[in-house]
Every structure is written in structure tokens, then in C-alpha cells.
Gaussian input, Z-matrix of N, CA and C with variables (Angstrom, degrees):
# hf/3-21g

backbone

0 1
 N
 C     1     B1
 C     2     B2     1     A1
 N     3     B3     2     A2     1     D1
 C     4     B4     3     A3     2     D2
 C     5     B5     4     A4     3     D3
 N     6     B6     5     A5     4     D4
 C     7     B7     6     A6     5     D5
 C     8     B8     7     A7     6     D6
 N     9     B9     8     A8     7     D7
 C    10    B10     9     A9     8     D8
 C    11    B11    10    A10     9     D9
 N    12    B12    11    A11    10    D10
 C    13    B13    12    A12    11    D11
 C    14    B14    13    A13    12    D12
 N    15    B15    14    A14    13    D13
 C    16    B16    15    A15    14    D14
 C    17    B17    16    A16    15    D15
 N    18    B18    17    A17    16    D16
 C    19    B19    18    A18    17    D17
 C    20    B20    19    A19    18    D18
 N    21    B21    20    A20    19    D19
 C    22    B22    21    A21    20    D20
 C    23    B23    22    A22    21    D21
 N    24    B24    23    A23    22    D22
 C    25    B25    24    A24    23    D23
 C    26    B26    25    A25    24    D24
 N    27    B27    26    A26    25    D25
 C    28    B28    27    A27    26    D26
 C    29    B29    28    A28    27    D27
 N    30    B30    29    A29    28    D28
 C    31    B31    30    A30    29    D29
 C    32    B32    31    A31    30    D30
 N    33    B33    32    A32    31    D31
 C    34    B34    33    A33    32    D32
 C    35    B35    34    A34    33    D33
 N    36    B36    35    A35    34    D34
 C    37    B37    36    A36    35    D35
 C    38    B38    37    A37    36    D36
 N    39    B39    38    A38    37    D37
 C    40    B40    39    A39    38    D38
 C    41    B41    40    A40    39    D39
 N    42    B42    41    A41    40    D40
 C    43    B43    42    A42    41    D41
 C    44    B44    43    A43    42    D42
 N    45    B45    44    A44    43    D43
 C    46    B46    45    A45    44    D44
 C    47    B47    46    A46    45    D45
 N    48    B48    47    A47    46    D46
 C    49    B49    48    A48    47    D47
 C    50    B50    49    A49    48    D48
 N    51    B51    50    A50    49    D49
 C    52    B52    51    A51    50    D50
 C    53    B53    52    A52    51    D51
 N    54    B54    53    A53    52    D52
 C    55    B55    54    A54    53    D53
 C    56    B56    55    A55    54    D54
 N    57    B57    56    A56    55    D55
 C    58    B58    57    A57    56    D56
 C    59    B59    58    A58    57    D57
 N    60    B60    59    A59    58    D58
 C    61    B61    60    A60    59    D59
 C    62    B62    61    A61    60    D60
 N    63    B63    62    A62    61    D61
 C    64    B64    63    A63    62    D62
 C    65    B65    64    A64    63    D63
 N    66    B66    65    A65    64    D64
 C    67    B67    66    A66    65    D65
 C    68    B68    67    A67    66    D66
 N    69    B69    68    A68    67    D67
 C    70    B70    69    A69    68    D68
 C    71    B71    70    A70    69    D69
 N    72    B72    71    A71    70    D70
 C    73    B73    72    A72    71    D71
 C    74    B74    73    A73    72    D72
 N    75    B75    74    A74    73    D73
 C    76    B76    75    A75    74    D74
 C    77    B77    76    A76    75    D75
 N    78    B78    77    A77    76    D76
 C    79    B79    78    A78    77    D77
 C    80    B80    79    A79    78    D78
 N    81    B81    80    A80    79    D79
 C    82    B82    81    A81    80    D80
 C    83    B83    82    A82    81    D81
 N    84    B84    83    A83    82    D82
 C    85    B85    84    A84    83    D83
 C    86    B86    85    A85    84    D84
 N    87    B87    86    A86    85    D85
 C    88    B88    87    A87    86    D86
 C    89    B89    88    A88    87    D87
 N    90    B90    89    A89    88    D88
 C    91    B91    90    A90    89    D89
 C    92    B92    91    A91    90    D90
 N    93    B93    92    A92    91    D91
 C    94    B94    93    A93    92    D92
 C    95    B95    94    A94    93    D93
 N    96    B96    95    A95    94    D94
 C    97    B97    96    A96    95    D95
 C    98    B98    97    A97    96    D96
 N    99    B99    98    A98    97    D97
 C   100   B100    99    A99    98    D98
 C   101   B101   100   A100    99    D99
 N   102   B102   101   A101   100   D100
 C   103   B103   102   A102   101   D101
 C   104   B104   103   A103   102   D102
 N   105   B105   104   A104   103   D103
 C   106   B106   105   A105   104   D104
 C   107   B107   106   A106   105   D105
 N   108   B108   107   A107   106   D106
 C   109   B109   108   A108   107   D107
 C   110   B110   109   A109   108   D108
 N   111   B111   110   A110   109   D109
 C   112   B112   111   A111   110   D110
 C   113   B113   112   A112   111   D111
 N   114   B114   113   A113   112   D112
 C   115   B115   114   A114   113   D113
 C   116   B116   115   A115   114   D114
 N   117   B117   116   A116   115   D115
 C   118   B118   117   A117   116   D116
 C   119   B119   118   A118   117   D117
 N   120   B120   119   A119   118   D118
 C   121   B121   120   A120   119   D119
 C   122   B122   121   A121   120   D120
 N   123   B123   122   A122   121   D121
 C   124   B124   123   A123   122   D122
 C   125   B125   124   A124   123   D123
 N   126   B126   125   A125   124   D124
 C   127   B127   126   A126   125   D125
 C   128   B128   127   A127   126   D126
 N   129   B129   128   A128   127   D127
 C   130   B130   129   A129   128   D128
 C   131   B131   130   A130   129   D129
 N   132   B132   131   A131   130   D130
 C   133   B133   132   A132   131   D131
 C   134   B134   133   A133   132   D132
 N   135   B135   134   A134   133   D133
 C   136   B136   135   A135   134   D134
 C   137   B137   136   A136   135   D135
 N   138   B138   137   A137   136   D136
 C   139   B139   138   A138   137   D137
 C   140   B140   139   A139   138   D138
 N   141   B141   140   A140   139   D139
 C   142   B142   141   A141   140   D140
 C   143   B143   142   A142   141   D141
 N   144   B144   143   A143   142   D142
 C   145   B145   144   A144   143   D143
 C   146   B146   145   A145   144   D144
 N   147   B147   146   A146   145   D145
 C   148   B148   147   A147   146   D146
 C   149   B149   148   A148   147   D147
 N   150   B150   149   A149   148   D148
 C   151   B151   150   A150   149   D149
 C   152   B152   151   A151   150   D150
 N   153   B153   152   A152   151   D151
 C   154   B154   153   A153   152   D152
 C   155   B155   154   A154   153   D153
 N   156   B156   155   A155   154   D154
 C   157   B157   156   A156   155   D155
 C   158   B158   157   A157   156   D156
 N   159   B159   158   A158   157   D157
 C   160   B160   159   A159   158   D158
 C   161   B161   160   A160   159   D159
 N   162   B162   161   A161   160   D160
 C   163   B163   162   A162   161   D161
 C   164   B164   163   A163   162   D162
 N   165   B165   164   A164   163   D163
 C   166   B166   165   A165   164   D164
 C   167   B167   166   A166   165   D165
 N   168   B168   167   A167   166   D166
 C   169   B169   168   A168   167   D167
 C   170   B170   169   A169   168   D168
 N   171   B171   170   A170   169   D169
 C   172   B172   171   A171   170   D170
 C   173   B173   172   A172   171   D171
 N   174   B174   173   A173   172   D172
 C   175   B175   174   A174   173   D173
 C   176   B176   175   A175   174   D174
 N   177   B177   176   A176   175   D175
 C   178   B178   177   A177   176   D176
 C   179   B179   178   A178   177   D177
 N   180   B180   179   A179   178   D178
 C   181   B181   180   A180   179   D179
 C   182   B182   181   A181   180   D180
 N   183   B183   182   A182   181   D181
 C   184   B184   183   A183   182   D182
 C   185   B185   184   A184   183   D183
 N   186   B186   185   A185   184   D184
 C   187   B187   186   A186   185   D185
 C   188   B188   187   A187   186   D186
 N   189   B189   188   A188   187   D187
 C   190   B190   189   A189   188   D188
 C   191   B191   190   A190   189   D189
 N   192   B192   191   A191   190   D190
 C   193   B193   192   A192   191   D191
 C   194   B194   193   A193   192   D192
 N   195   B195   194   A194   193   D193
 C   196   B196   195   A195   194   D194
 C   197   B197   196   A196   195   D195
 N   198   B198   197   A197   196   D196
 C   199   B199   198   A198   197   D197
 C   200   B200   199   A199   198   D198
 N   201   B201   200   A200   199   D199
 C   202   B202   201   A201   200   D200
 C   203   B203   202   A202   201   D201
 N   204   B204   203   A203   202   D202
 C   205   B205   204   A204   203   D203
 C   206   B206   205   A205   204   D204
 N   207   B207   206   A206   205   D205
 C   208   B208   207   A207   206   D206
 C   209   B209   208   A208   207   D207
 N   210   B210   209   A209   208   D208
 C   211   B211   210   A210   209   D209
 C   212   B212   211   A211   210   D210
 N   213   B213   212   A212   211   D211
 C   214   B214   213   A213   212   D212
 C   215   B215   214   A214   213   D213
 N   216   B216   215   A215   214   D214
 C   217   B217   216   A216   215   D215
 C   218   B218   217   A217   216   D216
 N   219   B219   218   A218   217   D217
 C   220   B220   219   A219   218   D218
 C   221   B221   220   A220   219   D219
 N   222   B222   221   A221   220   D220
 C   223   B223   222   A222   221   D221
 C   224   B224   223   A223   222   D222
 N   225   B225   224   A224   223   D223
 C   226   B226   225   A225   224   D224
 C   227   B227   226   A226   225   D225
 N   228   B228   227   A227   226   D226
 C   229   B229   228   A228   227   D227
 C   230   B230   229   A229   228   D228
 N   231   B231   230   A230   229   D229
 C   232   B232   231   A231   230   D230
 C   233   B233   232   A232   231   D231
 N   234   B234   233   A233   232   D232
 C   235   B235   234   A234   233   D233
 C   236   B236   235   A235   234   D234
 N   237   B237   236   A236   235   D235
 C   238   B238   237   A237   236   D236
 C   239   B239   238   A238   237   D237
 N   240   B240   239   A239   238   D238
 C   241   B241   240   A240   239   D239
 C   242   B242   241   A241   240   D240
 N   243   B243   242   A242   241   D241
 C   244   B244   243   A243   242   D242
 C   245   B245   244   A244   243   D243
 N   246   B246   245   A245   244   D244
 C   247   B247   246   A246   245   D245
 C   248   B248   247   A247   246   D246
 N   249   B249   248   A248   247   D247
 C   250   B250   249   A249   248   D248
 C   251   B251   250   A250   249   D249
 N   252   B252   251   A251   250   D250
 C   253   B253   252   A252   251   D251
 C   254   B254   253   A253   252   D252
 N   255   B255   254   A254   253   D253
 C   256   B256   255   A255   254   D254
 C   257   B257   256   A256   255   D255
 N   258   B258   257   A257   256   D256
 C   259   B259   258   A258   257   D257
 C   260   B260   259   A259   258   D258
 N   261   B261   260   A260   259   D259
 C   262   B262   261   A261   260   D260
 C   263   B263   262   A262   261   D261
 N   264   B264   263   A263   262   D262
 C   265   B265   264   A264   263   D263
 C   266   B266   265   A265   264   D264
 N   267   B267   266   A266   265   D265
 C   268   B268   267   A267   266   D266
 C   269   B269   268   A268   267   D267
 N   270   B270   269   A269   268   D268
 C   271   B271   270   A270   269   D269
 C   272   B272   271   A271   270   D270
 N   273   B273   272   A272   271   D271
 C   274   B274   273   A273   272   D272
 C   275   B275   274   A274   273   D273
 N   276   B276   275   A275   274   D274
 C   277   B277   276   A276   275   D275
 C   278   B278   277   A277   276   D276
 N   279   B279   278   A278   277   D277
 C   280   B280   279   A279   278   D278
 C   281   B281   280   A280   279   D279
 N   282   B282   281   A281   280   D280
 C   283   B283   282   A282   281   D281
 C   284   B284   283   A283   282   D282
 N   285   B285   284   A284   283   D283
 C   286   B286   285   A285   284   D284
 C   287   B287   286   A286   285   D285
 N   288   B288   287   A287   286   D286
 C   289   B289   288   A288   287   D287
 C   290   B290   289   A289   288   D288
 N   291   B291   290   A290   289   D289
 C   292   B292   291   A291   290   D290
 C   293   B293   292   A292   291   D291
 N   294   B294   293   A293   292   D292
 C   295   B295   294   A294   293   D293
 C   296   B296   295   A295   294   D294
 N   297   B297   296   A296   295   D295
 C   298   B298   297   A297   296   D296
 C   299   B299   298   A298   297   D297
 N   300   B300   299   A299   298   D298
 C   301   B301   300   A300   299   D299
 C   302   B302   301   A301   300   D300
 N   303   B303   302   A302   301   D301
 C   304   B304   303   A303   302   D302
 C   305   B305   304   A304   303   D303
 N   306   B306   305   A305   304   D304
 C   307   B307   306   A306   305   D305
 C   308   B308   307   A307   306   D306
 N   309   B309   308   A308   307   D307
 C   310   B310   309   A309   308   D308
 C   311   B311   310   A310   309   D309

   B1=1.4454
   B2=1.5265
   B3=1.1212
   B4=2.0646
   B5=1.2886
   B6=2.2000
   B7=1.5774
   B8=1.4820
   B9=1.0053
   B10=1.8125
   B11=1.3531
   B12=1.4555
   B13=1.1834
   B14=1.2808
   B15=1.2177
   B16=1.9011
   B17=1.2304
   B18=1.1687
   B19=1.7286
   B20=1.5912
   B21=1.2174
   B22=1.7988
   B23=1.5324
   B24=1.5751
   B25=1.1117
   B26=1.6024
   B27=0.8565
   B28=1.7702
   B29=1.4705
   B30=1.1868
   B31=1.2178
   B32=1.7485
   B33=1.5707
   B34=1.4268
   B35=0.9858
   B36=1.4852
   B37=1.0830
   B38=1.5218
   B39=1.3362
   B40=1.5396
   B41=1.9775
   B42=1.5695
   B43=1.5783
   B44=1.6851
   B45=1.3835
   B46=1.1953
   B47=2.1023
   B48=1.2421
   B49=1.7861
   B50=1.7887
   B51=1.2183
   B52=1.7454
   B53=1.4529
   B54=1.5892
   B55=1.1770
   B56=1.7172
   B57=0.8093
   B58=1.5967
   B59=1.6197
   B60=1.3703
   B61=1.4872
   B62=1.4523
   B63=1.8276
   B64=1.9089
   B65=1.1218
   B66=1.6059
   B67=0.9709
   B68=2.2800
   B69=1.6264
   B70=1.7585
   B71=1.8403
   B72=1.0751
   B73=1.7332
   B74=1.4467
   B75=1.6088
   B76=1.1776
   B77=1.5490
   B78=1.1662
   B79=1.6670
   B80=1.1527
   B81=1.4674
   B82=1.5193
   B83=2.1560
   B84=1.1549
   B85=1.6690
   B86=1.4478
   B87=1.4735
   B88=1.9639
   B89=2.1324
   B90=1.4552
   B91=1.3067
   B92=1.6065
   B93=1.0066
   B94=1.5508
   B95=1.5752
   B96=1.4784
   B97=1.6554
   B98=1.6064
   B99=1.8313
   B100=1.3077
   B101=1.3118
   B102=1.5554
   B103=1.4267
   B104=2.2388
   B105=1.0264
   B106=1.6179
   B107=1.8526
   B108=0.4093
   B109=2.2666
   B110=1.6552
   B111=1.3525
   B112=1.8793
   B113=1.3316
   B114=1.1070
   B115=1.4231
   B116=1.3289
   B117=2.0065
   B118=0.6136
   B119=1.7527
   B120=1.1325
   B121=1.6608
   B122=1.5824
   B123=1.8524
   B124=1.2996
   B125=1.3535
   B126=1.4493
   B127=1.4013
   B128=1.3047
   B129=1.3567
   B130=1.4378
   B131=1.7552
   B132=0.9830
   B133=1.3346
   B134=1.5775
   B135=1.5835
   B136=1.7664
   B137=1.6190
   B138=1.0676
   B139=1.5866
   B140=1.7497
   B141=1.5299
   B142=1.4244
   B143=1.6652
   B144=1.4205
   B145=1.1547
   B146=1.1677
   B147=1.6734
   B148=1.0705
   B149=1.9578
   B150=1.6710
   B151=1.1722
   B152=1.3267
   B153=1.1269
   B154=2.1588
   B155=1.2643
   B156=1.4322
   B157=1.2199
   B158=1.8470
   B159=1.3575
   B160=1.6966
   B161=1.3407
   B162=1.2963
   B163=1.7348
   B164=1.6043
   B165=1.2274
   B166=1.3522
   B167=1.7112
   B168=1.7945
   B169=1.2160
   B170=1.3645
   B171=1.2867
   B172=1.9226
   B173=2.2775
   B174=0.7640
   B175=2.0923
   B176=1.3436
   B177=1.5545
   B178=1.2093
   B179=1.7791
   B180=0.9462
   B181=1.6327
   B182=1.9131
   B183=0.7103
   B184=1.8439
   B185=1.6910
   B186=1.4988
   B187=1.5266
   B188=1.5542
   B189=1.1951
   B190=1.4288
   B191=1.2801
   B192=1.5550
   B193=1.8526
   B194=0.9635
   B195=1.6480
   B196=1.4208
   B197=1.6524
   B198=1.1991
   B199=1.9285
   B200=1.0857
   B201=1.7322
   B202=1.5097
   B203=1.4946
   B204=1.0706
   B205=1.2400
   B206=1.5685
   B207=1.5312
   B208=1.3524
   B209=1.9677
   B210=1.1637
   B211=1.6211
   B212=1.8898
   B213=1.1483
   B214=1.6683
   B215=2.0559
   B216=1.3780
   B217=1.2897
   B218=1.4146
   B219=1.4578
   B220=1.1171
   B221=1.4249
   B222=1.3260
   B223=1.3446
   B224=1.8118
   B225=1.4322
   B226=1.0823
   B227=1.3328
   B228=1.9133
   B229=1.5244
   B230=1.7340
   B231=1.0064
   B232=2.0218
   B233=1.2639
   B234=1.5136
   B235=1.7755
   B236=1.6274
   B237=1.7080
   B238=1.2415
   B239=1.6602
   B240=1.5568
   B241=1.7008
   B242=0.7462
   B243=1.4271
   B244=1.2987
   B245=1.4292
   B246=1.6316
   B247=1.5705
   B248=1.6092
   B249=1.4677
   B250=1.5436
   B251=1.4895
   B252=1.5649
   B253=1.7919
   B254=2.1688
   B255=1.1500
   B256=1.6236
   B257=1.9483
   B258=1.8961
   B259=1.6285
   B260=1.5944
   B261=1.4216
   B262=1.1169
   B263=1.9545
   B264=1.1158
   B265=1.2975
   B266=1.9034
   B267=1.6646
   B268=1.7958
   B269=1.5642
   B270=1.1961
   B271=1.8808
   B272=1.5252
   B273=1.8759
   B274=1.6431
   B275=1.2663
   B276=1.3509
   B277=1.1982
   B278=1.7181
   B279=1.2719
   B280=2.0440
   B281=1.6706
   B282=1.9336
   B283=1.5036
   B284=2.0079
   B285=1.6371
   B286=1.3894
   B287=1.2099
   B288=1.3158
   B289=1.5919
   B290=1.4575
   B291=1.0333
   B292=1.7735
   B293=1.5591
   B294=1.2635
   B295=1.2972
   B296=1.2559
   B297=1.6772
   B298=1.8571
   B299=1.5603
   B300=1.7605
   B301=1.2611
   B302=1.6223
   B303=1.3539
   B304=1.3860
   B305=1.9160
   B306=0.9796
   B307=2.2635
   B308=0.8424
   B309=1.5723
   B310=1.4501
   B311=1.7179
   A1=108.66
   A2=100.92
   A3=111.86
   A4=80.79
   A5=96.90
   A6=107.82
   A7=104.08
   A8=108.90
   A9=100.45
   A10=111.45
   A11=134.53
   A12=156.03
   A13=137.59
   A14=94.18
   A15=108.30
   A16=112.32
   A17=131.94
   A18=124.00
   A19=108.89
   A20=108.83
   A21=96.29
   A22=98.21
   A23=131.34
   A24=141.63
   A25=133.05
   A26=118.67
   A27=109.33
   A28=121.29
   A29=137.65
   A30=158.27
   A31=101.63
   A32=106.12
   A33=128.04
   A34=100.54
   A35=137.22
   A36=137.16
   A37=115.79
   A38=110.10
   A39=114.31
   A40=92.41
   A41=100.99
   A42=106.24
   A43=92.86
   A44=106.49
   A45=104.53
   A46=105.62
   A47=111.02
   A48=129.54
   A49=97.52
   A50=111.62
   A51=135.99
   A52=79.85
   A53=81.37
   A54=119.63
   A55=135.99
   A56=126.53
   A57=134.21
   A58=113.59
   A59=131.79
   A60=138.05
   A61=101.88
   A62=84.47
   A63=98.55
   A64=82.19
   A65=112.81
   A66=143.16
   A67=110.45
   A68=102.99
   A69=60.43
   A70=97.02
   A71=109.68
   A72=111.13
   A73=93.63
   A74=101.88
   A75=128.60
   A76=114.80
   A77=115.16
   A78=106.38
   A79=97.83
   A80=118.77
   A81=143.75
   A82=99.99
   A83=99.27
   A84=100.66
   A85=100.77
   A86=94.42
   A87=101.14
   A88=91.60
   A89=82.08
   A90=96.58
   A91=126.61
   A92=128.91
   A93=121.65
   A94=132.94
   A95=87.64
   A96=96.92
   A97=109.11
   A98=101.90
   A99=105.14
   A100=110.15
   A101=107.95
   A102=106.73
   A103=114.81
   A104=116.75
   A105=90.42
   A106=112.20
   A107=107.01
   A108=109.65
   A109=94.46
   A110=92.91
   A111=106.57
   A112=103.96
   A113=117.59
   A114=125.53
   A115=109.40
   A116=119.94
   A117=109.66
   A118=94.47
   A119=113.84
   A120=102.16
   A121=105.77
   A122=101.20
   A123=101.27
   A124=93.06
   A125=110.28
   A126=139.21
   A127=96.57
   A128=113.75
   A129=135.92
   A130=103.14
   A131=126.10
   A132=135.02
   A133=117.63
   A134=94.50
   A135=111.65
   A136=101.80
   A137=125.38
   A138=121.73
   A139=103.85
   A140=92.23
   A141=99.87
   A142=127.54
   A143=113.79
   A144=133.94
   A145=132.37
   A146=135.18
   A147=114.53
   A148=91.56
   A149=126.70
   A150=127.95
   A151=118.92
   A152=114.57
   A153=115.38
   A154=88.49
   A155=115.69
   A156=151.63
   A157=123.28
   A158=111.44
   A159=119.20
   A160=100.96
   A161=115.10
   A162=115.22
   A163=104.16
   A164=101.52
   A165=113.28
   A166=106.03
   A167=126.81
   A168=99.51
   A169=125.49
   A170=123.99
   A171=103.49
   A172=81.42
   A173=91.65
   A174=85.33
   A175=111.14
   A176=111.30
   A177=110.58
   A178=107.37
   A179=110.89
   A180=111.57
   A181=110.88
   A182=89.93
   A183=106.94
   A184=122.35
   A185=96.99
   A186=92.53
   A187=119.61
   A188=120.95
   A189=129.03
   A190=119.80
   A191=98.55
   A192=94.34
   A193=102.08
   A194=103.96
   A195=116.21
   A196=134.44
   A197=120.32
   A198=121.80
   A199=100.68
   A200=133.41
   A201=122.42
   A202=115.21
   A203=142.82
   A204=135.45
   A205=107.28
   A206=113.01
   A207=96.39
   A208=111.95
   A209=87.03
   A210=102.78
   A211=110.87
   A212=109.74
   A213=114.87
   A214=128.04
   A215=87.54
   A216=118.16
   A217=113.67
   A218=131.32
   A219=120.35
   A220=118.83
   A221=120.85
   A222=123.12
   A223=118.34
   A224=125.96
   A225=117.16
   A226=118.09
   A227=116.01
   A228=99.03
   A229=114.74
   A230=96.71
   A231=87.09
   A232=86.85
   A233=121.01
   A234=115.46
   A235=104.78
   A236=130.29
   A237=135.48
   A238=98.61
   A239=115.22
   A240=85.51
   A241=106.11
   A242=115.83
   A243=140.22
   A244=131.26
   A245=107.11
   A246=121.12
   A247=100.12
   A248=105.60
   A249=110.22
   A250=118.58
   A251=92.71
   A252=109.97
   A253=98.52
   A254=107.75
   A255=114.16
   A256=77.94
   A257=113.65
   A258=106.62
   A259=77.25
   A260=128.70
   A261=145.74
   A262=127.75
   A263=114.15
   A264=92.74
   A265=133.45
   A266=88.10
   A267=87.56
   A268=109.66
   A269=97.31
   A270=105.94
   A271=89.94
   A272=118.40
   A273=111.98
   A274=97.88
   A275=148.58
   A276=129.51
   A277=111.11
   A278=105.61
   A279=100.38
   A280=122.68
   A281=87.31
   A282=102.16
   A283=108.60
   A284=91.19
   A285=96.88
   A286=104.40
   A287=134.41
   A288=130.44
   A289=98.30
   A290=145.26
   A291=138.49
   A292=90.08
   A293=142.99
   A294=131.73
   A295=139.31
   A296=91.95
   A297=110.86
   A298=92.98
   A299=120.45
   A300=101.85
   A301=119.92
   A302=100.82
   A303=100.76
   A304=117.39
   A305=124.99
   A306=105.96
   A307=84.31
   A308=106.78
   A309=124.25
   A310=114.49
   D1=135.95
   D2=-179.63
   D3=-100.19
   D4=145.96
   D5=152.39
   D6=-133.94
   D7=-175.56
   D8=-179.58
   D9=-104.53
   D10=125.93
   D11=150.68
   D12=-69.79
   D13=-21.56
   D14=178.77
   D15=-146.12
   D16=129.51
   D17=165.49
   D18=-134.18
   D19=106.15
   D20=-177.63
   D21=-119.21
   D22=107.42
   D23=-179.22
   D24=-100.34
   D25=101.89
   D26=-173.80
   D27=-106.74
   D28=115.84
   D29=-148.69
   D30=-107.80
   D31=118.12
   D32=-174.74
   D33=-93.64
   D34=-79.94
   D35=-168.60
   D36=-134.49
   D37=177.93
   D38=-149.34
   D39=-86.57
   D40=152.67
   D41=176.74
   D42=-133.41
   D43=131.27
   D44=179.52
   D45=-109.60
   D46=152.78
   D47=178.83
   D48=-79.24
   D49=117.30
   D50=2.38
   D51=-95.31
   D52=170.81
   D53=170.36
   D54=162.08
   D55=160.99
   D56=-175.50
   D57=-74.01
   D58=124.51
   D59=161.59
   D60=-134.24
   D61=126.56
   D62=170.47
   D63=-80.98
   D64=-167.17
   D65=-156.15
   D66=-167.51
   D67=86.84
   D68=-179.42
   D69=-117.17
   D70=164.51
   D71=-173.60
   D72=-119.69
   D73=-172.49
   D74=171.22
   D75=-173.94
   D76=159.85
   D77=173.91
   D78=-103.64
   D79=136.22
   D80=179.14
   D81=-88.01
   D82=-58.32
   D83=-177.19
   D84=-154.39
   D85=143.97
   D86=171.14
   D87=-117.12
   D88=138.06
   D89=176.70
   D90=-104.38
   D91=-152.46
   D92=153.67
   D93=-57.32
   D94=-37.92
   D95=-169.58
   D96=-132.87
   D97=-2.24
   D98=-166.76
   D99=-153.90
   D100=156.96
   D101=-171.92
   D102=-116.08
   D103=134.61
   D104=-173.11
   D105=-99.58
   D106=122.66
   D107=-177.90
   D108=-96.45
   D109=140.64
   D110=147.31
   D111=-112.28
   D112=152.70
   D113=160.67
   D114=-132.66
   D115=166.64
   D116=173.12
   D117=-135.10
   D118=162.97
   D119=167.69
   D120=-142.16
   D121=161.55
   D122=-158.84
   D123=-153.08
   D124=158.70
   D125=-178.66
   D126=-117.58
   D127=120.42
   D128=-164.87
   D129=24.08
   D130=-103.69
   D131=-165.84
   D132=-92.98
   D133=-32.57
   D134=-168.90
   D135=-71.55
   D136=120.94
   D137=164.10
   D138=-74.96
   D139=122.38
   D140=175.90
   D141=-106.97
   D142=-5.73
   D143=170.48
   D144=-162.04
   D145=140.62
   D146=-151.93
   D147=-135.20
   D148=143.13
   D149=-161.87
   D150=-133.08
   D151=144.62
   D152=174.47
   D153=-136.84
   D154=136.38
   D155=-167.27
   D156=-148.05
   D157=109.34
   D158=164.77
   D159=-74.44
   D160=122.12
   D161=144.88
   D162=-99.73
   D163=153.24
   D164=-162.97
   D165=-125.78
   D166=107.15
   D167=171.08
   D168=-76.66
   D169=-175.36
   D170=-157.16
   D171=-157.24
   D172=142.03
   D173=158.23
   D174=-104.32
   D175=128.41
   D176=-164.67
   D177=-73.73
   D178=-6.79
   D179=171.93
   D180=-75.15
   D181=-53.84
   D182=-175.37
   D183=-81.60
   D184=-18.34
   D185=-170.83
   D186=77.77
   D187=-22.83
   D188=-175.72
   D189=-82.00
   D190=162.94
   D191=175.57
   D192=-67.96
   D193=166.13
   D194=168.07
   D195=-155.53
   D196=134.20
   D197=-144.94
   D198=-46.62
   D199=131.28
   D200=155.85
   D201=-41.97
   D202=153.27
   D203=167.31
   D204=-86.91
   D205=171.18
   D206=-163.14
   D207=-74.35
   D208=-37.61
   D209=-179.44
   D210=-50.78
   D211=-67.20
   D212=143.98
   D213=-5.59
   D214=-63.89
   D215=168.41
   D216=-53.81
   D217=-70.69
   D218=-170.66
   D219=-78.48
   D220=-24.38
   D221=166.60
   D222=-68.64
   D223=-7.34
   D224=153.94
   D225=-77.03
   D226=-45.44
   D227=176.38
   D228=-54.71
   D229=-19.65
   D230=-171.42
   D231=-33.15
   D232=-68.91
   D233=-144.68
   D234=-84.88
   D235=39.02
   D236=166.80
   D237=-91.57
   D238=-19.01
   D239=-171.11
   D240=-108.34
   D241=172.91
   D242=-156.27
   D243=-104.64
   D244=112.03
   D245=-151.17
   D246=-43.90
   D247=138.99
   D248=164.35
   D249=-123.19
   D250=116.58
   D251=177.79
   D252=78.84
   D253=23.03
   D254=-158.17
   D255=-95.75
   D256=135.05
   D257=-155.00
   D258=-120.21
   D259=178.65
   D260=-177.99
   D261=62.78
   D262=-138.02
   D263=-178.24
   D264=-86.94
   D265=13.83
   D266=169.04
   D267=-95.53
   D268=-14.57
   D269=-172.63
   D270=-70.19
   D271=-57.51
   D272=-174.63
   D273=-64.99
   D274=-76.60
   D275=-149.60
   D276=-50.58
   D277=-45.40
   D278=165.85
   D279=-24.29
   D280=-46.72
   D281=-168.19
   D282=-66.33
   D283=-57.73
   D284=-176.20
   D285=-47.27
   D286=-59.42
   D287=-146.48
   D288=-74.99
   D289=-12.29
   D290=-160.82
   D291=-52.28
   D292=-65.63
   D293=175.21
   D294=-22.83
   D295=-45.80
   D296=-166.60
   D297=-76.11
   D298=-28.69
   D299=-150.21
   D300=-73.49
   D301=-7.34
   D302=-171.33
   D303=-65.63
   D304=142.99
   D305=179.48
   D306=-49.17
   D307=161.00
   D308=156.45
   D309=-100.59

């Protein structure tokens, strides 16, 4: 089970109720016990907020972290690289996040 450990969110522009938010992510780094995402989300085209996020694995018996396994592991980097010639909102969220992607 993942829980969240980190959420650092920054808000571009205003989203008003109702309404539609993509959402596109990526994994920035997988760690021992944890994985880091940026996201960005957007109202139609406009990126309206941009996000860094710890997921944290945990054992649901213990409460504690717990090692990605390796198999685990490589199937999160799949979604670290970086779309090529990929058009609509994974290409912008690529764009927005270039900042987030660096560790912090």
C-alpha cells in the first residue's frame, strides 16, 4: 500500500467548479521505499497547476515502509521517460514539469 509523504503544490492559474482537470504525471525518481511524481494539471490546454509528490510504500501489517521490490521498481521507471513526438496533454505536462524534474 502507497501513502503520501510529500505534497508540494503550486497553483498557476485559477480553476473554477464544475469543471474538467487532466492530470498528466511522471516519475521523477524511485527510491528504496519510495517513488517521487511531478504532475501537472490543466484546463483544456492552459496548465493550471503544477505538483511534486512522495508516495511512500508502507506494509499494511506494520505500518512501516517497505523495499520496492525489484520488479515493482522497474515498472515505475517505465513512466520516467520522456514522451517522444507524444501531442496533447502528456507532451504539455512533459513541458510544464521540466522544472519539477530535477531531486529536490
Amino acid at each position: 500500500r502507497f501513502v503520501l509523504g510529500r505534497l508540494d503544490l503550486e497553483f498557476l492559474r485559477e480553476m473554477h467548479w464544475p469543471g474538467t482537470v487532466e492530470v498528466g504525471t511522471r516519475v521523477v525518481k524511485v527510491g528504496r521505499c519510495s517513488v517521487d511524481l511531478a504532475q501537472a494539471l490543466f484546463v483544456g490546454t492552459t496548465c493550471v497547476a503544477v505538483a511534486r509528490s512522495t508516495a511512500i510504500l508502507i506494509a499494511t501489517d506494520t505500518r512501516r515502509s517497505a523495499p520496492l521490490s525489484p520488479d515493482l521498481a522497474g515498472q515505475l521507471w517505465a513512466y520516467a521517460a520522456a514522451p517522444n513526438g507524444t501531442a496533447g496533454v502528456t507532451r504539455l505536462a512533459h513541458l510544464a514539469l521540466r522544472r519539477w524534474a530535477a531531486p529536490a
